[in-house]
N, C-alpha and C positions, 0 to 999 in steps of 0.2 A: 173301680169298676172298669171293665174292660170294652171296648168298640166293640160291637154288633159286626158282623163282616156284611159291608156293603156289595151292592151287584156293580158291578165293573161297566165302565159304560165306555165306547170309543166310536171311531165316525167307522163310515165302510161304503164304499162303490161298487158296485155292480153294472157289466153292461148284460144286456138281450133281448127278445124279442116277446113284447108284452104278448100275454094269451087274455086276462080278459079280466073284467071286473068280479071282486066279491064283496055282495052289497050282503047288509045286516040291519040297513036303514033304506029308507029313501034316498040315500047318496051313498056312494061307491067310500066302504070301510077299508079296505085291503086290494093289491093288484097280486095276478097270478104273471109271473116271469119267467121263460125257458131259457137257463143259461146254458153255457158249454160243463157243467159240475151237473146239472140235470132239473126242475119245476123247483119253482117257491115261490112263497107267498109272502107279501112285504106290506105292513101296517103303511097307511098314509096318515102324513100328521093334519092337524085341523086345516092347515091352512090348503093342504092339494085337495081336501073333501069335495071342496065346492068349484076347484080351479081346474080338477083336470078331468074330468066324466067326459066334458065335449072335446077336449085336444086330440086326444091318441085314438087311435083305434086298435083292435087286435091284429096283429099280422107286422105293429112297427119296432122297429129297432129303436132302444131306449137306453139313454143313462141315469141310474139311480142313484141317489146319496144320501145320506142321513145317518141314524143312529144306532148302533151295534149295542144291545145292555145284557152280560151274561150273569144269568142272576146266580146264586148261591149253590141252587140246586143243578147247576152247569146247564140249565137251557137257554140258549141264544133266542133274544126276540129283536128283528129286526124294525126301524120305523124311519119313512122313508121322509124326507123332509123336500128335495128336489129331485124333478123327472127328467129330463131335455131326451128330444126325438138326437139320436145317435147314427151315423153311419155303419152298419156292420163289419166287421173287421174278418176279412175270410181267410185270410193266414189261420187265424186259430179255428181248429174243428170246434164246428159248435151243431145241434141239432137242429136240419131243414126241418122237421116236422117237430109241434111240440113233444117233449119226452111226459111218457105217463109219469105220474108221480109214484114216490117208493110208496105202497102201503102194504107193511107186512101182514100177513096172513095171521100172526100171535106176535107172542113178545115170550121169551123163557130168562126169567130173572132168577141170577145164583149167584148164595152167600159169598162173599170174596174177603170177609175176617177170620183174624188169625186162627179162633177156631174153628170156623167150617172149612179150612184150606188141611188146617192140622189130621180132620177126620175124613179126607179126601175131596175136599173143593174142586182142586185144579182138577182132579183124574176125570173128577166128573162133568165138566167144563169140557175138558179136551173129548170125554165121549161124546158128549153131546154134540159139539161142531160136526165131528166127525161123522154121526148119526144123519144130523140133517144134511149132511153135504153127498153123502149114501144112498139116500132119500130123494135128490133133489131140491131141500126142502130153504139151500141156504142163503136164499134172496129170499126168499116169504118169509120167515120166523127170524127176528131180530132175536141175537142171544145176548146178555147185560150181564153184568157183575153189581153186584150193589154190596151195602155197608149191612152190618148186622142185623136180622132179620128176629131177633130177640127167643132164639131156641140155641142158641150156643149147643148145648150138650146133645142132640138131635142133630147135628150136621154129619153132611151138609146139606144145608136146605135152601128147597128150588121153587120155584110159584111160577107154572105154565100160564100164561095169557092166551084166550079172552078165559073168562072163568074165573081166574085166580084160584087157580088150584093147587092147594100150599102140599108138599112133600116133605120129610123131614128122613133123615138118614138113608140116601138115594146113593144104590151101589152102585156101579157101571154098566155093568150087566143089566141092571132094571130099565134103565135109559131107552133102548128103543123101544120094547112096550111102552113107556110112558106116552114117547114123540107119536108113538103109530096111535094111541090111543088118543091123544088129541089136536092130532093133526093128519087124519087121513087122508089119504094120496086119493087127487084125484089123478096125481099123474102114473099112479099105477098100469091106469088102462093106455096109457102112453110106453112104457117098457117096454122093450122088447126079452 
């Protein structure tokens, strides 16, 4: 029998300047953090639950440590084990005001196996970027490659987010109707 592939676990520090609690309970579950890389959000383990709501406040500069776990599925979950109030370090640019966090506007996942690449993956990959960066659109819409999407002979096939609206044999040329279709510009009326 063969091992399961376990999620990867390693320590990680972080310094910045805490923004503010995200509670889920009665005590503070998660702290929101602006570093010099831009917002995140970092699990506290049981034991900060109860120890650090009254210490910090928003607005202080903080060192974070604890545990880095990238699971299988390649998402990183941070959790943080110790806080200490920190000096700011201003050699490194880091953000005076907290930075908004990324939240993209959709998500457009496309096949990236051998046969959706063979029936034109990549061309339609590179339309696409190219679409929404045409558009404006290439900080809203997160573009992904993912593993088999089980229509092999249909590629290559794309699933626009929010919706999940599945496409199967997507030529180049159909690409910007798709994007314009669901992801309309607001910043049209911004063009000149």
């Amino acid at each position: 029998m063969g091992k399961s592939k376990r999620s990867q676990v390693t320590k990680f520090g972080v310094e910045g300047r805490f923004l503010n609690w995200v509670t889920e309970a009665p005590k503070p579950q998660k702290l929101k953090l602006a570093t010099a890389e831009g917002e995140c959000c970092l699990k506290l383990s049981k034991k900060l639950h109860r120890s650090l709501s009254q210490t910090i406040v928003p607005g202080d500069w903080v060192q974070v440590s604890g545990k880095k776990k990238v699971l299988k599925t390649g998402k990183v979950k941070l959790k943080a084990s110790e806080i200490k109030l920190a000096t700011p370090n201003l050699a490194e640019p880091f953000p005076q005001s907290p930075a908004k966090p990324f939240e993209p506007k959709g998500k457009i996942l496309i096949c990236h196996k051998s046969p959706c690449i063979k029936r034109g993956s990549l061309v339609a990959y590179q339309a696409i970027e190219n679409t929404l960066r045409d558009r404006g659109l290439a900080d809203q819409v997160c573009l992904k490659t993912t593993g088999c999407m089980n229509r092999c002979k249909a590629g290559p096939n794309i699933v626009l987010m929010p919706g999940k609206s599945r496409y199967t044999c997507v030529q180049p040329e159909e690409i910007p109707n798709l994007i314009a279709k669901h992801f309309p510009l607001q910043a049209d009326s911004g063009k000149v």
